[in-house]
Wavefront OBJ file of the C-alpha trace (Angstrom):
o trace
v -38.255 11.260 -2.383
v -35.750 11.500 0.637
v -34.412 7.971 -0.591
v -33.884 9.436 -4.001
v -32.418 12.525 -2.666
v -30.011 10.859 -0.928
v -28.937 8.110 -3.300
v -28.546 11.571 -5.822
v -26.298 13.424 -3.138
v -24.395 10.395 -2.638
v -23.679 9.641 -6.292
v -22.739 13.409 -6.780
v -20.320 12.982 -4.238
v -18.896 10.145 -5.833
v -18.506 11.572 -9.328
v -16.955 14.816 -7.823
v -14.271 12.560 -6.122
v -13.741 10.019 -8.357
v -11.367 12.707 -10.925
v -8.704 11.746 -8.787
v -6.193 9.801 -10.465
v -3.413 7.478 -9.376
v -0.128 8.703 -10.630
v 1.919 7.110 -13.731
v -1.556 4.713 -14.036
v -3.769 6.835 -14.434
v -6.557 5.177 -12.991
v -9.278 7.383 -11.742
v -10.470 6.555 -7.669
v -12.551 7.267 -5.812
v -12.038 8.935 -2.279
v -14.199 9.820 0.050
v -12.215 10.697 3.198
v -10.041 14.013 3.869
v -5.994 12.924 4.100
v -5.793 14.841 7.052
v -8.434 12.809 8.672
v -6.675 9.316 7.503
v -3.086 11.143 8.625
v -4.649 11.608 12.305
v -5.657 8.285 12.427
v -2.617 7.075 11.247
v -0.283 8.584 13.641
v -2.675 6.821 16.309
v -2.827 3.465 15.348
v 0.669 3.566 13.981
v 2.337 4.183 17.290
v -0.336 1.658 19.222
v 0.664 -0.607 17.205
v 4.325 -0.207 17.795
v 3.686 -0.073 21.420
v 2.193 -3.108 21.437
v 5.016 -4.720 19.003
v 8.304 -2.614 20.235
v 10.326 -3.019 16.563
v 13.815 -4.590 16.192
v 16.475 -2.125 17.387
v 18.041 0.317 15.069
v 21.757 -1.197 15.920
v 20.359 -4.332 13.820
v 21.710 -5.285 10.261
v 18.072 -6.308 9.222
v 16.422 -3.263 10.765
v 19.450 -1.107 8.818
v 18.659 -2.926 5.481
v 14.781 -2.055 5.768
v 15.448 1.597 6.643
v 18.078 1.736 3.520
v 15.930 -0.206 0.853
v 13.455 1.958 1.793
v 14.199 5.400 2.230
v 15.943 5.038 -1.075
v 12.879 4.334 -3.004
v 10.927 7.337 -1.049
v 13.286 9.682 -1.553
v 13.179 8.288 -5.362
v 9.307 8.856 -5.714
v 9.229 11.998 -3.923
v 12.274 13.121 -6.101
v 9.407 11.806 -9.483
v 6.794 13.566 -7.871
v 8.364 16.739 -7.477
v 9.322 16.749 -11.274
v 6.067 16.149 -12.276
v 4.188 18.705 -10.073
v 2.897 15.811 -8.194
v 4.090 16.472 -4.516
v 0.923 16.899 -3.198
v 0.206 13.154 -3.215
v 2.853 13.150 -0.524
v 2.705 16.039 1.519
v 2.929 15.763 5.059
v 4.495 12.648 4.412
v 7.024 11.424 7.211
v 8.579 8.105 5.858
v 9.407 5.748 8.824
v 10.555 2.180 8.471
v 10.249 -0.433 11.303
v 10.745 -3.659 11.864
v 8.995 -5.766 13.938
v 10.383 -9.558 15.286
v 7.151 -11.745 14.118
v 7.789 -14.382 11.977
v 4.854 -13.928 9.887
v 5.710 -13.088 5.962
v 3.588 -9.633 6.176
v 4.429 -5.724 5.351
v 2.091 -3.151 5.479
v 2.369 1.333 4.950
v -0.058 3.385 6.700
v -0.987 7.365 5.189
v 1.720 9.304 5.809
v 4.500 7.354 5.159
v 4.235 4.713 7.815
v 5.383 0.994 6.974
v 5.882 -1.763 9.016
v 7.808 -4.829 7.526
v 7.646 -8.422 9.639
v 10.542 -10.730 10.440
v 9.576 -13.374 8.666
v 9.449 -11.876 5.194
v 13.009 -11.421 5.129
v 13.897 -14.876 4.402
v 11.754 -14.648 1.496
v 13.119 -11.387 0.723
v 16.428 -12.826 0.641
v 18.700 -9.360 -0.822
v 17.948 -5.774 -1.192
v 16.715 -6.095 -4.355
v 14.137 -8.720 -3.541
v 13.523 -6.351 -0.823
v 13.056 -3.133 -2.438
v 9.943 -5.210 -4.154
v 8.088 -5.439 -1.219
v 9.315 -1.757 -0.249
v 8.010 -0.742 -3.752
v 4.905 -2.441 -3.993
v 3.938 -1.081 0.057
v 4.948 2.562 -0.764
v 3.038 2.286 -3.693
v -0.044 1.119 -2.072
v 0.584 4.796 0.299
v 0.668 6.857 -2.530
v -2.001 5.864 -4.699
v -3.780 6.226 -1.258
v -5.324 2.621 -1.989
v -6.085 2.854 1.668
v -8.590 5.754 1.549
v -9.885 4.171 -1.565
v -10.560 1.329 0.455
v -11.862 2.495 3.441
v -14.248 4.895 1.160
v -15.897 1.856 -0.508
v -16.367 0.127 2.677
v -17.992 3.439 4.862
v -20.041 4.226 1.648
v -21.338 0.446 1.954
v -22.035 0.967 5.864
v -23.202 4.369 5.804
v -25.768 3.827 3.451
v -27.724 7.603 3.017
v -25.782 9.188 6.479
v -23.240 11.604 6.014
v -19.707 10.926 5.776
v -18.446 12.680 8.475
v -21.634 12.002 10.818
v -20.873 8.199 9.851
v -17.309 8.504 11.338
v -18.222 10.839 14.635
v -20.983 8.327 15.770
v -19.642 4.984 14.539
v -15.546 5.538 15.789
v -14.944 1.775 16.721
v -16.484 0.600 13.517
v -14.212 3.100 11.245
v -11.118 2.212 13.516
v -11.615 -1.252 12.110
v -12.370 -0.167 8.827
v -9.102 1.658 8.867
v -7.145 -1.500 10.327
v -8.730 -3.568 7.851
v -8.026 -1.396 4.906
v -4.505 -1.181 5.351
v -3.780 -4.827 6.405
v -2.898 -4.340 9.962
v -2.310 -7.358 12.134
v -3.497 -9.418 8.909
v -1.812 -12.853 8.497
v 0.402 -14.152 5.818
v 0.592 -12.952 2.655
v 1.160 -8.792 2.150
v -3.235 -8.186 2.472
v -5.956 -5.689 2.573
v -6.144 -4.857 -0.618
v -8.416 -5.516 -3.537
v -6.977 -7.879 -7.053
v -7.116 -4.050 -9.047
v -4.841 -2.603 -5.872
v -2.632 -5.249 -5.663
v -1.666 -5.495 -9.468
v -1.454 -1.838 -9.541
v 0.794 -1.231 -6.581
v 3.289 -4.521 -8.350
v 3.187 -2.281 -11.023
v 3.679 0.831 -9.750
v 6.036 -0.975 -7.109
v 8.063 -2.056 -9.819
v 8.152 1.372 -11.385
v 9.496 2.986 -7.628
v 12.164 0.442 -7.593
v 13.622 1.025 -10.974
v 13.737 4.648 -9.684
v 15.542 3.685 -6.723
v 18.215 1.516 -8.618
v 17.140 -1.606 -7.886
v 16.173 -4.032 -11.073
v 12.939 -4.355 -11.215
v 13.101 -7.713 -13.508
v 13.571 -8.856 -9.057
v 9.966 -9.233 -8.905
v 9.574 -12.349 -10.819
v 11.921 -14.493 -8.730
v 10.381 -12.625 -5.052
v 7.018 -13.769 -6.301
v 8.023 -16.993 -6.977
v 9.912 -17.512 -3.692
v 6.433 -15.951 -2.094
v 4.461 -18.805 -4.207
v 6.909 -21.389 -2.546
v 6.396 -19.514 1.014
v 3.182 -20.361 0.749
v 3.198 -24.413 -0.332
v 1.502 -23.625 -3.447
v -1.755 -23.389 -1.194
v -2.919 -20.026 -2.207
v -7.216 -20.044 -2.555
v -8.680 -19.794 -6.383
v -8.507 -16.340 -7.709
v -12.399 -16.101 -7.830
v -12.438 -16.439 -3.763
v -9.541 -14.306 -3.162
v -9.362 -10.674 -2.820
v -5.439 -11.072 -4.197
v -4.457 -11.969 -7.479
v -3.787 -15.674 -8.055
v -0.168 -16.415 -8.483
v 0.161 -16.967 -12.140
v -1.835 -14.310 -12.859
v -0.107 -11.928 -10.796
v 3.253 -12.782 -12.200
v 1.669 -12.835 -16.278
v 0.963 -9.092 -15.387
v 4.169 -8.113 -13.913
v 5.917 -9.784 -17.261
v 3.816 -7.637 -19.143
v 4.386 -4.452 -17.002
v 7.817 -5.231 -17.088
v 9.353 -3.447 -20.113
v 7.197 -0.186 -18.874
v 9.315 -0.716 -15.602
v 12.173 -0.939 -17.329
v 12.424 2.643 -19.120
v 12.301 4.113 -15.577
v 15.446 2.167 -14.486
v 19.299 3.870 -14.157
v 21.770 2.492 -12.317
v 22.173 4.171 -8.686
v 24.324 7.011 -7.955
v 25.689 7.079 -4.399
l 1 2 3 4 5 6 7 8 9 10 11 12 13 14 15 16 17 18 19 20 21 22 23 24 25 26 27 28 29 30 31 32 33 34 35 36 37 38 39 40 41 42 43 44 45 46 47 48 49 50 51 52 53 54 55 56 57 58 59 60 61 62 63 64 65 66 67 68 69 70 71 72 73 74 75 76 77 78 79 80 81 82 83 84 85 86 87 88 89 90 91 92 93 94 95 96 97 98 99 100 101 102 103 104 105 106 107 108 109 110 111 112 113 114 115 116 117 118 119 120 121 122 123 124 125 126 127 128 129 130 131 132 133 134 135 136 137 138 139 140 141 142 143 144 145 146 147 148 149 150 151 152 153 154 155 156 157 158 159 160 161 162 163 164 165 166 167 168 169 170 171 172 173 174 175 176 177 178 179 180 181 182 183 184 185 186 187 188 189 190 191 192 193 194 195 196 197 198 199 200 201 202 203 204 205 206 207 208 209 210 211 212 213 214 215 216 217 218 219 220 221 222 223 224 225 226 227 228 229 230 231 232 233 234 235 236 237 238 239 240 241 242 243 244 245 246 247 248 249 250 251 252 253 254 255 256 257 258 259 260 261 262 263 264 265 266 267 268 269
């Protein structure tokens, strides 16, 4: 009976949560953990990890080009949001843009607005509209919260019948690597953490926030392909990955395209 109570409580929880819905998708979510908790954490591991990688100076053309691409497609979304009574996805949000000087072809965003981009993808990047894809596609992963979405499945499948909460008071080092693994900190090549669903949503909604912002979003087929080519073609079968395999990935931003598209003016200094 306790069993059965618990597995109850737990799926009550779930269907209470799981109303949430990821803006301009639609898709319903589930998540399990308070914003203010992930912000908290955020702020922590965000400025360890900057500690521990000090980021390219602001002085720096490449470190200026993040920050611009960047804060141009925030303040576009936030700008959407507002219009559609949405700004509670993104309150409390501080957008900050770093750079850090590792040559590994990696960007991640944190709740709250925090986003790291690595040295290395800016080769593949090449301009700033092959940028603002990557820009796009990481702020969209922070405000569809993917990362809480994340880190909810994998606490619900370590928790088992505890509590929430009681899960993440007495088990702190293993949600601190939950939350590192959920939003693809220190992860290797490749932009990770997230599930095949998360990633094609945040290339679509990425390419949604960029057409906001200005930039073309018809720049995702060519960054994808120079990504493909980034990687020697040596990317695992789809079945084994938790990313979508190439040509699949770039089928569904073809089709997502025209949607994209509609969103699009040219940008207004």
């Amino acid at each position: 009976m306790k069993i059965a109570a618990k597995i109850i409580s737990v799926v009550l929880v779930i269907a209470l949560v799981a109303c949430s819905k990821v803006p301009i998708t639609g898709r319903k979510q589930m998540l399990l953990i308070p914003e203010s908790e992930l912000m908290s954490m955020s702020l922590t591991q965000y400025q360890q990890f900057l500690t521990e990688n000090p980021p390219v100076a602001d002085n720096v053309e490449a470190t200026k080009q993040v920050r611009r691409v960047g804060g141009r497609i925030a303040n576009a979304v936030e700008r959407y949001l507002k219009d559609n009574g949405q700004s509670k996805l993104v309150k409390n949000y501080r957008w900050e843009f770093n750079l850090v000087n590792q040559n590994i072809v990696n960007a991640w965003a944190m709740p709250g607005g925090k986003v790291v981009v690595y040295q290395g993808l800016l080769p593949v990047a090449k301009t700033d509209e092959g940028l603002a894809v990557v820009m796009g596609h990481e702020i969209a992963h922070a405000v569809a919260r993917h990362g809480n979405e994340r880190m909810s499945q994998g606490i619900l499948a370590a928790a088992g019948g505890v509590a929430l909460a009681v899960y993440m008071r007495e088990k702190p080092a293993e949600t601190q690597a939950l939350f590192l693994a959920a939003y693809g900190v220190g992860t290797g090549v490749g932009i990770m953490a997230f599930g095949r669903n998360q990633e094609s949503e945040a290339d679509k909604l990425g390419m949604v926030f960029m057409s906001m912002a200005g930039y073309q979003p018809k720049e995702a087929i060519p960054f994808w392909d120079r990504m493909n080519a980034a990687s020697g073609g040596t990317s695992v079968p789809e079945f084994l990955s938790t990313h979508p395999h190439y040509d699949t990935r770039v089928e569904r931003i073809k089709e997502w395209l025209p949607t994209a598209e509609t969103y699009y003016s040219p940008y207004q200094q």
